[in-house]
C-alpha positions as CSV (number, residue, x, y, z in Angstrom):
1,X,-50.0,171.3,200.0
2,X,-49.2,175.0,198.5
3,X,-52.6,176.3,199.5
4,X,-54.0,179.7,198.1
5,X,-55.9,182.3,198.9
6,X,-58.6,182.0,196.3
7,X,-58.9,178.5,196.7
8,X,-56.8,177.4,194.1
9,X,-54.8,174.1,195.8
10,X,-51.4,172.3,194.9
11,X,-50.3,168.9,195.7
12,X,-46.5,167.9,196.0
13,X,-44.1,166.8,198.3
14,X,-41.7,168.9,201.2
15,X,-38.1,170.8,200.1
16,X,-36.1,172.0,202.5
17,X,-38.0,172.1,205.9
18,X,-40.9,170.7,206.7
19,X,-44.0,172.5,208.5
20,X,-46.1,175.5,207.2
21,X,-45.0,179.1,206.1
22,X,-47.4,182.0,204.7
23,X,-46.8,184.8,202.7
24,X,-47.4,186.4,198.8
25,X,-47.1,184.3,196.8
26,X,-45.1,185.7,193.6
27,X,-43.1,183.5,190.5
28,X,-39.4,184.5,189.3
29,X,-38.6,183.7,186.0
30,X,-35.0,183.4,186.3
31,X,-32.9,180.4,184.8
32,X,-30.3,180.9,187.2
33,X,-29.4,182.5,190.4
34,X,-31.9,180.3,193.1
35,X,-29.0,181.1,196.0
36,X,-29.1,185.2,195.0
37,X,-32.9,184.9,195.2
38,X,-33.4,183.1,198.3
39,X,-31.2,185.6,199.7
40,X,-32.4,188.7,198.7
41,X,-34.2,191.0,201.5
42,X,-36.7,192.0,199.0
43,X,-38.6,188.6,198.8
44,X,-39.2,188.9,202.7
45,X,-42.6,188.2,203.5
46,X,-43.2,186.5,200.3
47,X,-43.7,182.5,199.3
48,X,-41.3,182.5,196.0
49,X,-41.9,180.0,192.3
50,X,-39.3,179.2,190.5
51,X,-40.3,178.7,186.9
52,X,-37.5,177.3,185.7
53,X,-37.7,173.4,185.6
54,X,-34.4,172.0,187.6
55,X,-33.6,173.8,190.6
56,X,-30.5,173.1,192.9
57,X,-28.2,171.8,190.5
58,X,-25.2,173.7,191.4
59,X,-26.0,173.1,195.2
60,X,-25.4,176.1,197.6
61,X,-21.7,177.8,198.3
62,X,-20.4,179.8,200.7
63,X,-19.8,183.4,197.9
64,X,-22.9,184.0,196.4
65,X,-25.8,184.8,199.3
66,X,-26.7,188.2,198.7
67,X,-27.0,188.9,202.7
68,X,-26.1,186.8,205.9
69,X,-29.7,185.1,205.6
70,X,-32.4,183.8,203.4
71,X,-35.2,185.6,203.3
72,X,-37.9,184.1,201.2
73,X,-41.3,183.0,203.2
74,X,-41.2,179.9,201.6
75,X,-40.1,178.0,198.1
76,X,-42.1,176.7,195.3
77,X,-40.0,174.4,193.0
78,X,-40.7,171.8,190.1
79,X,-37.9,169.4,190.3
80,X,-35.7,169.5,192.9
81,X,-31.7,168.4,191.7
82,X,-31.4,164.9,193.2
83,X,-27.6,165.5,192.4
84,X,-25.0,168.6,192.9
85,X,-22.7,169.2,190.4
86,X,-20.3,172.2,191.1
87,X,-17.2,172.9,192.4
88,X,-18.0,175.9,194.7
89,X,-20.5,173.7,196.2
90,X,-20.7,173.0,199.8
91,X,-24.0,171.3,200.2
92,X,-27.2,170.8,198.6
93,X,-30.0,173.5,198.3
94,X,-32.5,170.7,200.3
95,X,-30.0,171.0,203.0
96,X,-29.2,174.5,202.8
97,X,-33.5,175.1,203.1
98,X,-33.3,172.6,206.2
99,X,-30.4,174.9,207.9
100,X,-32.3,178.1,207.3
101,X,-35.4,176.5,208.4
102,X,-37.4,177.6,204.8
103,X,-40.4,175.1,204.2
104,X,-40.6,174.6,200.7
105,X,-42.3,172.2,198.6
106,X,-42.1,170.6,195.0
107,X,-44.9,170.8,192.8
108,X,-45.0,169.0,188.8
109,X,-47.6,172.2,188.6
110,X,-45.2,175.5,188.9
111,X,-46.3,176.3,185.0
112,X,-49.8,176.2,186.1
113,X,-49.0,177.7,189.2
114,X,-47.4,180.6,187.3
115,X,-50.4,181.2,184.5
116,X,-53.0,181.2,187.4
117,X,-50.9,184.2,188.9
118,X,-50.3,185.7,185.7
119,X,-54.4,185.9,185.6
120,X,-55.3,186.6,188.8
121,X,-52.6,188.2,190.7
122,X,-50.0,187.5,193.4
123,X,-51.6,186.7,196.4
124,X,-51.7,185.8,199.5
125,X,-50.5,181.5,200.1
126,X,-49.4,179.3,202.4
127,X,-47.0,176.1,202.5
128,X,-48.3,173.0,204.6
129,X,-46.3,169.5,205.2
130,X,-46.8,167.5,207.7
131,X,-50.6,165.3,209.1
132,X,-53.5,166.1,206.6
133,X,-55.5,169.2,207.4
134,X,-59.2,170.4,205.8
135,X,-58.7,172.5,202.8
136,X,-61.2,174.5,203.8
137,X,-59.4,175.3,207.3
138,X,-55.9,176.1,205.9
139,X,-57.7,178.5,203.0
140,X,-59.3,180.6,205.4
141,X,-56.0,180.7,207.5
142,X,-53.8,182.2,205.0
143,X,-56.7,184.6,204.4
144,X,-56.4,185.7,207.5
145,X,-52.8,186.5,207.3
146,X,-51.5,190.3,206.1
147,X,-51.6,191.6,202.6
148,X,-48.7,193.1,201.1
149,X,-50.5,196.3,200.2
150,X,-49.5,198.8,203.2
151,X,-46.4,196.3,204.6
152,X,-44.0,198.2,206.2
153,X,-40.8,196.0,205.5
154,X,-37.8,198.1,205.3
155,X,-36.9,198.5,208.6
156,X,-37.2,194.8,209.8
157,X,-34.4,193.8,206.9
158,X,-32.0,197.2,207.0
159,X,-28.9,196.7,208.5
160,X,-29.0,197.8,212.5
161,X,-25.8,199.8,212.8
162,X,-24.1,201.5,210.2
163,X,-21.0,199.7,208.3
164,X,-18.2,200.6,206.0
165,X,-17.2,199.5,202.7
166,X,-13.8,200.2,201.8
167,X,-13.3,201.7,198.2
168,X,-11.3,198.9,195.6
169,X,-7.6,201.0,195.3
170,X,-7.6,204.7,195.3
171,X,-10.4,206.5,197.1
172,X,-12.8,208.8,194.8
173,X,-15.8,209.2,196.4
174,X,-17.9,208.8,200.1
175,X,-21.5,207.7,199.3
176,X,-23.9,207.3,201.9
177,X,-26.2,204.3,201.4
178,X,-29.4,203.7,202.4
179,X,-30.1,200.3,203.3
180,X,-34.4,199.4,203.0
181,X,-33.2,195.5,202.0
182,X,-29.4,195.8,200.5
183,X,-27.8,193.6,198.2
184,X,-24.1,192.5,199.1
185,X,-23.1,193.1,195.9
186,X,-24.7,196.7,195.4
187,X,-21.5,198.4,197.9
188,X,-19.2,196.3,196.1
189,X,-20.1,197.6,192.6
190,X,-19.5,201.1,194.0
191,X,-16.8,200.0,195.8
192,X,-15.2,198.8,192.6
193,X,-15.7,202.4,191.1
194,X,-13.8,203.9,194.3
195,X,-16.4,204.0,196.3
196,X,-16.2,204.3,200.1
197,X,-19.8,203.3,201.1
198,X,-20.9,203.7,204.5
199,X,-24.2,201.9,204.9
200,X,-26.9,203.2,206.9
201,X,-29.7,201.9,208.6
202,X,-33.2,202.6,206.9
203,X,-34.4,205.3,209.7
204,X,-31.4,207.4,209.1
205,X,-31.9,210.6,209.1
206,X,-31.2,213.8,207.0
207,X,-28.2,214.6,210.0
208,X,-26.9,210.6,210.2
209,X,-26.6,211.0,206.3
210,X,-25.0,214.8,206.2
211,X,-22.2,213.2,208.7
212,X,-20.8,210.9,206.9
213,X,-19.5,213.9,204.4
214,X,-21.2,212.1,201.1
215,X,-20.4,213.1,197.9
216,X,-23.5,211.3,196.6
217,X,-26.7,209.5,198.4
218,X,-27.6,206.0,197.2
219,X,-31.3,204.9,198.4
220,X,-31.2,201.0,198.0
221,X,-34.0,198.2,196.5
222,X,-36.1,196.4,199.9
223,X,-39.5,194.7,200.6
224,X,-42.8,196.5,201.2
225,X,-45.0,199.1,199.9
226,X,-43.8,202.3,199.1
227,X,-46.3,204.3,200.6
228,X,-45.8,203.3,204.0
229,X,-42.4,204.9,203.8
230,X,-41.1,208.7,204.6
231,X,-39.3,210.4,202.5
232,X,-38.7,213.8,204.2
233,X,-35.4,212.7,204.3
234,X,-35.0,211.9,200.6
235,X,-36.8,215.8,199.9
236,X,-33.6,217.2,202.1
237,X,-31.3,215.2,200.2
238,X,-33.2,216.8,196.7
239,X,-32.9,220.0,198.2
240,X,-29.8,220.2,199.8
241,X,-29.1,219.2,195.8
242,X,-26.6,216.4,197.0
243,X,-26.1,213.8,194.1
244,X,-28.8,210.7,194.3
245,X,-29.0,207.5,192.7
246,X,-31.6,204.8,193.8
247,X,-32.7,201.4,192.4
248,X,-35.9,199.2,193.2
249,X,-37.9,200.5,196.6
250,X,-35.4,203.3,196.3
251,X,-37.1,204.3,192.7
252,X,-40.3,204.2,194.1
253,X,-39.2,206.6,197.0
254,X,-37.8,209.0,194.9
255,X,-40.9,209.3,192.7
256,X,-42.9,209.8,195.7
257,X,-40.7,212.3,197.0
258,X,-41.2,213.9,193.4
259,X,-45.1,214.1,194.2
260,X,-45.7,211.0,192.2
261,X,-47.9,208.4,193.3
262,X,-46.9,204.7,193.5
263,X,-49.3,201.4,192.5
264,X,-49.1,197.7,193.3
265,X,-48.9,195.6,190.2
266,X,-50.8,192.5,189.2
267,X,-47.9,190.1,189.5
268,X,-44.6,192.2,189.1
269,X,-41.3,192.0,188.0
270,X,-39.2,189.0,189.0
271,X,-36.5,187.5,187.0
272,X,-33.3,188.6,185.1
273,X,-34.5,188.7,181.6
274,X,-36.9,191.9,181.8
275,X,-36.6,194.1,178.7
276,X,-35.9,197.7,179.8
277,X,-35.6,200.9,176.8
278,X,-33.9,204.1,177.7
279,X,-36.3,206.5,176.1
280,X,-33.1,208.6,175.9
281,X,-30.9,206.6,173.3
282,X,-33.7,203.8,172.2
283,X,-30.9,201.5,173.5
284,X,-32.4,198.1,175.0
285,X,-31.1,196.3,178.2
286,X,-32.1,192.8,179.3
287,X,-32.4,193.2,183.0
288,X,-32.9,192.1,186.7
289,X,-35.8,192.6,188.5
290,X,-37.7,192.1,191.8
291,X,-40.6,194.6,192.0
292,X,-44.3,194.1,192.6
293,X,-44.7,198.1,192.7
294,X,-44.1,200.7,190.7
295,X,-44.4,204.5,190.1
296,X,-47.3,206.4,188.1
297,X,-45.8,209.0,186.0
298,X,-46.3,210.6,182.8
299,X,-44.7,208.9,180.0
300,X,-45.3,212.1,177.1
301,X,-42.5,214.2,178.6
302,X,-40.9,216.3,181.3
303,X,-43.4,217.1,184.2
304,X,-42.8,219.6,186.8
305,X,-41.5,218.4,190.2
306,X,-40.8,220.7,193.5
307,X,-36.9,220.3,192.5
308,X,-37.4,221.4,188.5
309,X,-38.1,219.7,185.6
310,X,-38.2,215.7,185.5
311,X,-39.1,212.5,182.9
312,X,-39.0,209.0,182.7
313,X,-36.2,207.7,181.6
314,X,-36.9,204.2,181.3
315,X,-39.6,201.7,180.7
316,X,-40.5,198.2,180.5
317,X,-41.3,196.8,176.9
318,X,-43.1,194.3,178.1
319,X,-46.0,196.1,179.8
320,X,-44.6,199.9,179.6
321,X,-44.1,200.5,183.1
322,X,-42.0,202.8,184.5
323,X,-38.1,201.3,185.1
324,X,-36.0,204.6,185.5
325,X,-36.7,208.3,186.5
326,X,-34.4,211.1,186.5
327,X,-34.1,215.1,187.5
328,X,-33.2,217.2,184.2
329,X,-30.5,219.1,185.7
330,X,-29.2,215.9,186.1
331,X,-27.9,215.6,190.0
332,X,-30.7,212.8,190.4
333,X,-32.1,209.7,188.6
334,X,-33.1,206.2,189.7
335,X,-34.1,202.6,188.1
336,X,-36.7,200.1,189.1
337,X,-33.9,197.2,188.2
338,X,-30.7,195.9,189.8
339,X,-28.1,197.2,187.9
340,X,-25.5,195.3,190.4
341,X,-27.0,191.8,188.6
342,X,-27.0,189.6,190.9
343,X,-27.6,187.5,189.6
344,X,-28.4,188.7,185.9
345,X,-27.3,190.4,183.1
346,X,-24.7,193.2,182.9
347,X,-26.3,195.3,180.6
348,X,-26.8,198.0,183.3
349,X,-23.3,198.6,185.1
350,X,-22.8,201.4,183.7
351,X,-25.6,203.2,186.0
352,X,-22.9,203.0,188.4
353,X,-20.4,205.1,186.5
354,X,-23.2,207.6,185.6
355,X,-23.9,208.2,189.3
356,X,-20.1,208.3,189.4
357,X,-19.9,211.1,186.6
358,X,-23.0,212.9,188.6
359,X,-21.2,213.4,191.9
360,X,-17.9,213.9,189.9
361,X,-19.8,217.5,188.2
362,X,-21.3,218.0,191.3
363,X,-17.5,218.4,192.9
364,X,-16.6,220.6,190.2
């Protein structure tokens, strides 16, 4: 049974591990990337739904985790693959579950499951295979478990000691990144660009990140609520006027460490076809997302910040939310999207090369 919070209960039958799990329950709208998903550091803590239909047909292989674990709470799926078809596959996503010890279960009702979210919010749910138990016992158990409103995640998904990076062919740049939940592939797109990325842990502070020499500070996406983070160290960065660039959890912190406030949102983000418009050019990208915060800003104009002038840069066409920040003198901007697309669309990879230009004036 996918049991949740308000009362609202799903029959089906066990994927992947059996047992009981608990955590928010959220829906991703993606068509592909299940292995990139399960993987990502941002869904820790949370029971993920799959909207799309079939789910494991490619199987599982060895190149496309997006860290050395899977992270989701739990998985909600329609209909499992009963065959693998791919040539990068190694086993089946059942197995793969069963190896990282991830109760899931499949449901005919994910499109149901998905409306009732849609209406109500994500909240709170729990995963149960295994003897019969009262309904009534196992609703009241997940309500006893934490909200996701004032989770401090970061640090229990960061990186413990720092790594390095190497930069693809001739070095350009050092940029010190911040890891609160870090894709693989994020260092590897700035690697590409000549990047030597030197990952640090999510406590690092203002000294760890000064010592690496960077030429630009990169705040990374994670799990959690915002507001339970510091950002003193982020303000140095700002002030010290050292080039930043942050996506997801590191938007969020660099509008709160602009003296905006951030908000949880009824459902979120979470998917790979998001509209974003940069308010700049008009220009529309289909996106990647994996948010269930965001920032409160103005979206009429430049406001005034403690490091100058500032707008937003992008927004959401769907609802209008905020999806990008930036400083007007142009040494600092974010997105609330994954420009690195993994999986996803391309559309933004060239946020990379702007934080590239950005750290290329600020050497000049």
């Amino acid at each position: 049974m996918l049991v949740l919070e308000d009362g609202r209960v799903f029959h089906g039958t066990p994927y992947g591990a059996e047992g009981e799990t608990f955590g928010e329950m959220v829906f991703n709208t993606g068509m592909t990337g299940y292995q990139e998903t399960l993987t990502d550091p941002s869904y820790h803590r949370q029971i993920v739904a799959m909207t799309a239909p079939h789910i494991g047909n490619t199987g599982v292989n060895d190149e496309d985790p997006e860290s050395g674990r899977v992270w989701v709470a739990g998985y909600v799926v329609r209909e499992p693959s009963r065959v693998v078809s791919n040539w990068r596959a190694t086993r089946s996503l059942d197995d793969y579950l069963k190896e990282q010890g991830v109760v899931g279960i499949a449901i005919p009702g994910t499109r149901a499951l998905t409306r009732h979210l849609r209406e109500r919010g994500a909240m709170r749910a729990g995963i149960f295979s295994g003897p019969a138990q009262p309904v009534e016992e196992l609703v009241e158990r997940v309500r006893l478990t934490p909200v996701m409103t004032g989770a401090d995640l970061a640090a229990e998904v960061a990186t413990a000691e720092p790594y390095v990076v190497p930069a693809v062919g001739a070095k350009r740049f050092t940029v010190a990144a911040v890891d609160l939940g870090i894709k693989g592939m994020t260092p590897r797109r700035l690697a590409e660009r000549g990047c030597e990325v030197h990952v640090l842990p999510a406590t690092a502070t203002f000294d760890e990140i000064k010592a690496v020499g960077p030429d630009g500070v990169f705040f990374s996406n994670g799990p959690g609520d915002p507001a339970t983070a510091d950002v003193a160290t982020l303000r140095r960065v700002l002030e010290e006027r050292i080039p930043f660039f942050g996506i997801c959890f590191g938007n969020q912190l660099f509008g709160r460490a602009l003296g905006l406030s951030t908000y949880k949102l009824r459902y979120g983000h979470r998917g790979v076809n998001q509209p974003v418009q940069d308010v700049r050019t008009g220009k529309v990208e289909i996106s990647a997302h994996n948010h269930g915060f965001a920032v409160e800003a103005p979206l009429d104009g430049p406001f005034e910040t403690p490091y100058g002038l500032a707008e937003v840069s992008h927004v959401n066409l769907n609802d209008r939310c905020v999806e990008g920040l930036r400083l007007l003198d142009g040494r600092a901007f974010s997105v609330q999207y994954h420009p690195e697309a993994a999986a996803g669309p391309h559309d933004a990879a060239y946020l990379f090369d702007e934080f590239c230009e950005v750290m290329s004036r600020a050497e000049a």
